[in-house]
N, C-alpha and C positions, 0 to 999 in steps of 0.2 A: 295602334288603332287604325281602322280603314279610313280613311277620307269620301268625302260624300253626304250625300242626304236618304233620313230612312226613306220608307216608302209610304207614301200619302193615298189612301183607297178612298179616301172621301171620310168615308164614317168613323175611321181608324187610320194609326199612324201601327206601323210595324217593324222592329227593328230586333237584329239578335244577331249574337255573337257568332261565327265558324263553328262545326261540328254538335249544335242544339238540334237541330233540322229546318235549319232554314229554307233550303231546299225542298223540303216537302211540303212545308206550311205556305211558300210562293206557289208553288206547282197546285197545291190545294185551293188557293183564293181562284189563282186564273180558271180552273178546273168548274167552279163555283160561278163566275162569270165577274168576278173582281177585277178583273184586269190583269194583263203579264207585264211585268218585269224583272231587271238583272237582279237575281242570287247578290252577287258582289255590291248592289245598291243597299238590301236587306242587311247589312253586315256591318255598315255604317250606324255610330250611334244616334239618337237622339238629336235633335240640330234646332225643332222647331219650338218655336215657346207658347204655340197654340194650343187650346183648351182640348184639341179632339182626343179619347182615348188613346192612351197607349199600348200598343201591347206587344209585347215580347214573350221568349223562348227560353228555358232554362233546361239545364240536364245535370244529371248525378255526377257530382266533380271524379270520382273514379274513373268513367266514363269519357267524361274530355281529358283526361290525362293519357289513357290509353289512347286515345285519336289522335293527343299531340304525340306523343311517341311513334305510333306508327307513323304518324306523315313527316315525322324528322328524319326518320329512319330511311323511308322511300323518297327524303329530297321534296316533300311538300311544302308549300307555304304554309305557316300557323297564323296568318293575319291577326286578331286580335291578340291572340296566346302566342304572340312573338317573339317575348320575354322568355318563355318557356326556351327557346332554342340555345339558351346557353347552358341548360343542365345536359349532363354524362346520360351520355347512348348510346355505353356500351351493352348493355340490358337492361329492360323492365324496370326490374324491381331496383338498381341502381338508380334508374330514372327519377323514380318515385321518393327514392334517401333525399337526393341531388334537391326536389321540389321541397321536402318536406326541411329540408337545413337551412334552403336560401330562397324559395319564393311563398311559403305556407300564409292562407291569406287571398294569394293572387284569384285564384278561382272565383273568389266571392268578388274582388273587385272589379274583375271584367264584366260580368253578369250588374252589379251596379250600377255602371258608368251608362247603360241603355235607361235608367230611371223610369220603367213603364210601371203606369197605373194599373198593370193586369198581366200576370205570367200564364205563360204552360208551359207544364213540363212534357217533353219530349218524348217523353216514355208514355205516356196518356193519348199520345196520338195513334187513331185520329179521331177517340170519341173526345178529347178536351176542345178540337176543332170543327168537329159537329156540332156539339152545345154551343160554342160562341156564335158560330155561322146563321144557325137558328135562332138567337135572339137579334140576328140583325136583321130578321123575317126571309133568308135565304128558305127555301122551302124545298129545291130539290139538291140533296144532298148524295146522290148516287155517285155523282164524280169521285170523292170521296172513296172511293176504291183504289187508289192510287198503293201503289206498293210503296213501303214501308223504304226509307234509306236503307245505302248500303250498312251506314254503322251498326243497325239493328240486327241485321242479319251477320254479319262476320261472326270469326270467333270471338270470344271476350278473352282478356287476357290472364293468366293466374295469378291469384294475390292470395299473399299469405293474410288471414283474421287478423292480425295483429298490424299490419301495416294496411290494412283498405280502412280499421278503426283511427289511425293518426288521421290517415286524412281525412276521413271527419270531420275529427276533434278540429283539424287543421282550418277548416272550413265550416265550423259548427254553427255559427249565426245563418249563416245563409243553410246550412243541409236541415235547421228547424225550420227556419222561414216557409222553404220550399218542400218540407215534409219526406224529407229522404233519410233512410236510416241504415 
């Protein structure tokens, strides 16, 4: 896990794992008139025991499985999903065996461990960040234009039906929770 403190906006507390879009949803507050800060602060869990809203990031575990792969691949840091660096890279779909024998599970616990009163999911953005924005009476939402991370844009990678279903299964508390199927 990152070391640090999430991020405190006043009216909300914000915190979420590497590769949900953290990135976009800080770039989005400041854009908004939130204030700016470090990405790497955002990534840090949960620290305060104060009543303000929580609110964190979630994404389709298929999804941060591919991102941890490529960025093991390319020599990146997986900061939270760091554990992940000891599964086989020799490809993909080897990857995915390697998670599904000896870490199956972990997905849902790193997304846990932020304990927010209030998700979005990744994939919803940036109307899930429009709606919260506006009930905080934010009123000019044009910033909001912001292009989309790179993860959304790249290629996705191929998965055979029968192994993007383990993981699931692999992860099935949290993929109901969070409405991903």
């Amino acid at each position: 896990m990152v070391d640090g403190e999430m991020i405190d906006y006043g009216s909300f507390q914000f915190a979420a794992p590497a590769f949900s879009g953290v990135d976009w949803f800080v770039n989005a507050c400041e854009a908004v008139g939130l204030g700016a800060t470090s990405v790497y602060q955002a990534e840090a869990p949960f620290t305060s025991v104060d009543s303000k809203l929580r609110i964190s990031l979630v994404r389709h575990p298929c999804s941060i499985l591919e991102d941890c792969y490529t960025a093991l691949v390319d020599g990146k840091p997986l900061q939270a999903w760091e554990p992940l660096s000891d599964l086989v890279t020799d490809d993909f779909e080897s990857f995915v065996w390697d998670y599904l024998k000896y870490k199956r599970g972990f997905i849902s616990g790193v997304f846990g461990t932020y304990q927010a009163g209030s998700v979005m999911r990744a994939e919803d953005m940036p109307w899930a960040a429009m709606e919260f924005f506006d009930s905080l009476g934010i009123e000019d939402l044009h910033p909001l234009d912001l292009p989309l991370s790179n993860y959304t844009l790249r290629p996705r990678m191929y998965w055979m039906s029968s192994l993007r279903r383990k993981v699931m299964e692999a992860e099935e508390e949290f993929c109901d929770r969070c409405e991903y199927w």
